[in-house]
N, C-alpha and C positions, 0 to 999 in steps of 0.2 A: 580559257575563260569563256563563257558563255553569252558575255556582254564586253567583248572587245574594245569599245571605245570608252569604259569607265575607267579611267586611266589612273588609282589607283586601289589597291587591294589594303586588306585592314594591316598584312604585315606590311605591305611601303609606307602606310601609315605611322605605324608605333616606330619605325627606324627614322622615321623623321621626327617624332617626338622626340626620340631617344638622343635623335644629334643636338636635339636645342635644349636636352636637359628637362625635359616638361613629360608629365603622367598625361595628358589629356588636351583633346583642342580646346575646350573650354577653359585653360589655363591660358590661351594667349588673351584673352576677353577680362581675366579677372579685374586689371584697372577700370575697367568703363561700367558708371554705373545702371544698377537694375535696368531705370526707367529708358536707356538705349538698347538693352536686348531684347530680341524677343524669345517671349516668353514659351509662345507652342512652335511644334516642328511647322516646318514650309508644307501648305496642303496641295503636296504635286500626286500624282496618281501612280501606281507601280510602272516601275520602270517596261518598259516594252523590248523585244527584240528588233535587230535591226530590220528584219522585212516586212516585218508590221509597221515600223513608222515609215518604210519605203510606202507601203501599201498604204498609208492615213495620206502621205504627200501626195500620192499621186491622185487621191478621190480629191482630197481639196485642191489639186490643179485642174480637173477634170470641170470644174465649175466654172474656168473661166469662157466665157463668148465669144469664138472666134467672128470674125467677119471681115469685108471688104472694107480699108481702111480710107476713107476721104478726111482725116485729122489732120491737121498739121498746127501752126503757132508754134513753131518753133522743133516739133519733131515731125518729118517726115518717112512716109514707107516707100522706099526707093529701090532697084534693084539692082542688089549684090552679089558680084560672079564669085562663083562655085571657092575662085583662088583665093577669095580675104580669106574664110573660117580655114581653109588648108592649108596657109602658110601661116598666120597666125595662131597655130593650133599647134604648130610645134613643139614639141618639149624644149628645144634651145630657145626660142619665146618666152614659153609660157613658165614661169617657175615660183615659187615659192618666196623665193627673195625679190623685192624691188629693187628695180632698178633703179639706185638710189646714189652710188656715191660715186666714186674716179674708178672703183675697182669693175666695173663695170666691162661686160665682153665686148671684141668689137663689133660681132654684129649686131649687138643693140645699138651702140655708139652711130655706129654706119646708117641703122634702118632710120634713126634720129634725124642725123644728116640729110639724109636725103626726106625727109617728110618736111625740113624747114627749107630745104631747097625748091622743094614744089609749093612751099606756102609762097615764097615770094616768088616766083615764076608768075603763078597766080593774079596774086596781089599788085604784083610789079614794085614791092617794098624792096628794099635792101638787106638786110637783117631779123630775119626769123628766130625766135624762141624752141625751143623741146616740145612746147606743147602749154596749155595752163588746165585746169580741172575742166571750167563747161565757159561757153556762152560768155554768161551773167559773169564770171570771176572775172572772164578778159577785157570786158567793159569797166572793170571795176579797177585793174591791174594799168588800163589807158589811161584812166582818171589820176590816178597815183603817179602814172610816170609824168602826168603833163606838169600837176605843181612840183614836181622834184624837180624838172626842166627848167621851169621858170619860176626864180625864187620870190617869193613874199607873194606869191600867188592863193589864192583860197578856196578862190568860187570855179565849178564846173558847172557850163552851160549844156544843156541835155536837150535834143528832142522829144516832145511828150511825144513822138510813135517809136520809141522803141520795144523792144519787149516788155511787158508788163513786170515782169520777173527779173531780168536788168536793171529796171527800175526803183525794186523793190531793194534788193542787193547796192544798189550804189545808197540809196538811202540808208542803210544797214551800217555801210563800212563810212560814209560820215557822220552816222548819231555820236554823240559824246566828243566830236572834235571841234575846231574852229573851219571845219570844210563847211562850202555850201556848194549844197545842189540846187540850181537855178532852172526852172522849165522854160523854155520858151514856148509861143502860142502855137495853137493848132489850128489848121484852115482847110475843112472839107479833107482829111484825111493823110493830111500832110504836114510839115513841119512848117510855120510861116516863117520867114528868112526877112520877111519887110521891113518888122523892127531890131532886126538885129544889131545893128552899130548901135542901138540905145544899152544893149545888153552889153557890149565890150567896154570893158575897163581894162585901169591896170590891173583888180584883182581879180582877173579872168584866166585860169589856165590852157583850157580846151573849150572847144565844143565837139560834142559826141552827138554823133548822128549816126541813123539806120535807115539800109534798103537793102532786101524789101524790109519794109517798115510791119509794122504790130498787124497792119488789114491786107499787108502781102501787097501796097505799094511799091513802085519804084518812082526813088524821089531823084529831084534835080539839082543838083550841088554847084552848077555854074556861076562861077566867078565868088562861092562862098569861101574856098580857100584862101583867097587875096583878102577880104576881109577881116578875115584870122586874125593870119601872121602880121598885117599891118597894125594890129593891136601885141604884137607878141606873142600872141596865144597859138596852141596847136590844136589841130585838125584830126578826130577822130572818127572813121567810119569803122561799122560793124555793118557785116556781110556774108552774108551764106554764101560759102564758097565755089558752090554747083553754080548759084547763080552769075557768077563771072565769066563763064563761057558767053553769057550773053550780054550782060552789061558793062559798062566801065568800070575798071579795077579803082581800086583807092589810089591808086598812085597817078589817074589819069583825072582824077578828081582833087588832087594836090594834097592829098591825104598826108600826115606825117606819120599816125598810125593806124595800120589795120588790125582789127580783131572780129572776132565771131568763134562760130561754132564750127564742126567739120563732119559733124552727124548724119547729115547728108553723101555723103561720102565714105562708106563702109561699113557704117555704125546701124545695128539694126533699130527696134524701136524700143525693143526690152523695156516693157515698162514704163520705160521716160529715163535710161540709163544704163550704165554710164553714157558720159558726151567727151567731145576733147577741146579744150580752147585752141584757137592759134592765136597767135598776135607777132605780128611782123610791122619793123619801124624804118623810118629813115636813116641813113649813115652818122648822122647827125645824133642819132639819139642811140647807137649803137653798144653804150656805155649803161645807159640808162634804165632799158629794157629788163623787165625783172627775170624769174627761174633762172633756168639752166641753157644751156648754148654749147650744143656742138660743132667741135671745128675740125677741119683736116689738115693733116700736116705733114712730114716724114721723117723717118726715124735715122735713127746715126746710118743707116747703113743705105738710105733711100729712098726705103718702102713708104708706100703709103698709110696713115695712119689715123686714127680716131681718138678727138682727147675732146673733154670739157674743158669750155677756155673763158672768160671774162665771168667766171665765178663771184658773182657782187650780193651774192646770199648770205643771211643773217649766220650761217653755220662758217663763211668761210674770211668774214671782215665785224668789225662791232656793229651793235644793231643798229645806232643809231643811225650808220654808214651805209646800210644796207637798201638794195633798192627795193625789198619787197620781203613780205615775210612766208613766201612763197619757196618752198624746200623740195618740192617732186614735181612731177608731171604724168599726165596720160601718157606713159610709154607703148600701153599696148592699144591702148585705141586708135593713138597718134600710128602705129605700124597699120592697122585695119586701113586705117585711110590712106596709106602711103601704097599697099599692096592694090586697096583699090582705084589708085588714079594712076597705077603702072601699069593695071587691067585695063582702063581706058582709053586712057591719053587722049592725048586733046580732043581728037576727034570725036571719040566716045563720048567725055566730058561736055563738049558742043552738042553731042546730037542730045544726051541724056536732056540739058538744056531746053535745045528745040521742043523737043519731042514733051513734055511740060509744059511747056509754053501753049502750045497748040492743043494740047488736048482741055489743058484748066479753061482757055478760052473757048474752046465747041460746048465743053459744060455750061460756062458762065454765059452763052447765049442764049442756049435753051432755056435755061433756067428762068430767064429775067423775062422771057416770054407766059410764065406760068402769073396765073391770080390771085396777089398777096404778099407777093414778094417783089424787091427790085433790089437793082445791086447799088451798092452805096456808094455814089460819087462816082464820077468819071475821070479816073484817074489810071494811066498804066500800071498793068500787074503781071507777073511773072508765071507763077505755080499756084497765088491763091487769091482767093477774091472773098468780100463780105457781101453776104448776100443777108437784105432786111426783111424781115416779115412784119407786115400789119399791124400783128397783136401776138405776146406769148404763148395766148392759148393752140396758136396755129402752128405757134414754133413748136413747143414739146410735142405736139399733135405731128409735126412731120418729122422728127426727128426719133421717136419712137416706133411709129409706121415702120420708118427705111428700117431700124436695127432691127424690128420682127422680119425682114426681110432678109435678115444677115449683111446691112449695110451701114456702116457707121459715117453719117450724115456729114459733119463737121463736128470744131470746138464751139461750145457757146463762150462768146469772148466777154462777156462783161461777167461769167465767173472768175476769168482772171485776171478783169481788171477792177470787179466792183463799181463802178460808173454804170450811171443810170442811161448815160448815151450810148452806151454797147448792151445793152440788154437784149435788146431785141435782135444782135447780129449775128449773123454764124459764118463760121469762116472755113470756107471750101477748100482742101489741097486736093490737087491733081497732079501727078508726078508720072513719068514714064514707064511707072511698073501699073497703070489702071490701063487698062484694054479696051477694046471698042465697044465690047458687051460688057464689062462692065460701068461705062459709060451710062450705056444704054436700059443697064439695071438701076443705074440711080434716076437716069429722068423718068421711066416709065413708072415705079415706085412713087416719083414725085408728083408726076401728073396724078397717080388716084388718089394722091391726098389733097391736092391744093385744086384741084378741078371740080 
């Protein structure tokens, strides 16, 4: 055939007519009437050969702008050894089928295992999950597991700095129920914790918190966990995982569960995709925790082995019994991130850390030296900082500048949050993969615009 992928021809056609007894496809359609068919053919254009639609794809990729990434909110451009795409790139990896049920090989099983054993290493949690979709699911997946924990529970208490997009999503998954999502206030860039015992009830299941927070904060959790659990309630932190090389783990922070993302961690920026959630719990909630769970074990003869084990998914007990209606996981992102913090290890993992730290900060001085800009509050920051302008017309004005420069500026934060108090912010990532000149290309960029 000359067009290979049209997968069938007029005679596989009529043998399938033939098997169902029917002259014609418009014989399966004869009950539905007129007014649901249509009436002319589909106005699609003749069909093309396969290296002309190669040759259309690659002019319409050819469009996209590359540049020097300073973006972040949630995805970062970090640097990833050579080993993630070469071992996940596998064909024993990569395949066709998901890795989806018990039949499962073991070294998917295994690469699992060991990705939940480096989340709580991490974390310092007890009990790690497969993995969840992104981010935003695992915050949503903490909120679920807290009222299931604690019964006749309703309300989840929330920092208003978490990601915009978490927020958006936990909203989402209690529309149409008797859940409520409750904010607490916000004070100069941070979560206020002062009227918190006003917010604790009996119908309180969690509070979920973030750092770094939505402006690339790092917030102060001291002695909020005691205030918790002395209402019942659990203690949810979401955390970028890179960032626990340098700051305190949830578990040091009395967390009972951790989640976030791991995007930073092997995942390039593709777009804004795929991500992989993690979420790791106390011993305590071990039962609770939703997806899948790999366990090791050994077999009649010894060996060492890999099984899925506390299977509480709606496919393998009734729904109503089920702790989530969550049925997969990032398998292969979940491996990306595992090959690359076995590239790192701690060390690496800390220096990657450091080395972010110090460069977002040499930026964030410069910068606030510049006329029209200052950075937002005085609050510790890790890898990103919000930096304010004057007036909009100064922002687009410098933010278009940098990119004719092949620099992409920041996010502007109040497109993702819609608030009139983020309008005017933009939010800077600096990660270990920006270099000295390029550094040095965003201030001097910066000075001819804002001087």
């Amino acid at each position: 055939m000359i067009y290979p992928y049209i997968p069938h021809t007029d005679e596989d056609r009529k043998q399938m007519l033939d098997a169902i007894g029917m002259d014609s496809f418009d014989d399966l359609y004869k009950d539905l009437s007129e007014d649901l068919l249509l009436g002319e053919s589909v106005p699609i254009s003749q069909g093309r050969t396969e290296d002309e639609v190669i040759r259309m794809i690659t002019s319409i990729a050819q469009r996209n702008v590359k540049g020097i990434p300073f973006l972040g909110c949630g995805c970062y451009d970090h640097i990833i050894p050579s080993t993630v795409e070469a071992i996940a790139s596998l064909p024993s990896f990569v395949t066709a089928y998901t890795p989806y049920q018990a039949e499962m090989s073991q070294g998917i099983l295994q690469a699992i295992y060991e990705f939940q054993s480096m989340v709580c290493e991490i974390t310092g949690m007890d009990v790690s999950n497969a993995s969840l979709y992104d981010g935003a699911n695992a915050i949503v997946e903490a909120a679920s597991t807290s009222l299931s924990a604690k019964r006749r529970s309703t309300t989840i208490l929330v920092s208003p700095t978490i990601h915009p997009f978490s927020l958006q999503v936990l909203h989402t998954w209690a529309m149409g129920t008797n859940r409520t999502i409750t904010l607490l206030p916000e004070k100069n860039g941070l979560c206020d914790f002062s009227s918190l015992e006003d917010y604790l009830n009996d119908d309180v299941g969690s509070l979920i918190v973030q750092t770094p927070n939505r402006y690339g904060f790092l917030e102060d959790y001291t002695a909020i966990a005691d205030l918790v659990h002395a209402k019942g309630a659990l203690f949810a932190i979401s955390s970028d995982l890179l960032s626990l090389g340098m700051q305190k783990s949830p578990a040091e922070w009395g967390a009972d569960i951790a989640v976030g993302d791991t995007q930073s961690l092997g995942l390039p920026l593709a777009f804004g995709g795929p991500a992989c959630g993690y979420m790791a719990v106390t011993k305590e909630l071990m039962r609770k925790i939703p997806g899948r769970i790999v366990g090791a074990s050994v077999d009649g003869q010894g060996r060492r082995g890999y099984t899925l084990t506390l299977q509480a998914r709606e496919q393998h007990i009734k729904r109503e019994h089920a702790t989530s209606n969550v049925c997969s996981n990032q398998a292969l992102s979940a491996l990306m991130t595992t090959v690359h913090l076995s590239s790192l290890g701690w060390s690496g993992m800390e220096e990657a850390t450091k080395q972010s730290y110090i460069k977002a900060h040499y930026l964030a001085y410069h910068l606030a030296q510049l006329p029209g800009v200052t950075l937002l509050w005085d609050s510790p920051f890790w890898c990103e900082f919000p930096l304010v302008f004057s007036d909009q017309k100064k922002m687009r004005k410098f933010i278009q500048e940098l990119r004719n420069e092949g620099i992409f500026a920041g996010v502007r934060l109040g497109a993702l949050t819609r608030d009139s108090k983020d309008e005017m912010v933009l939010l800077v990532a600096v990660t270990e993969k920006r270099s000295r000149e390029e550094l040095e290309l965003y201030l001097a960029a910066a000075r001819r615009v804002m001087n």
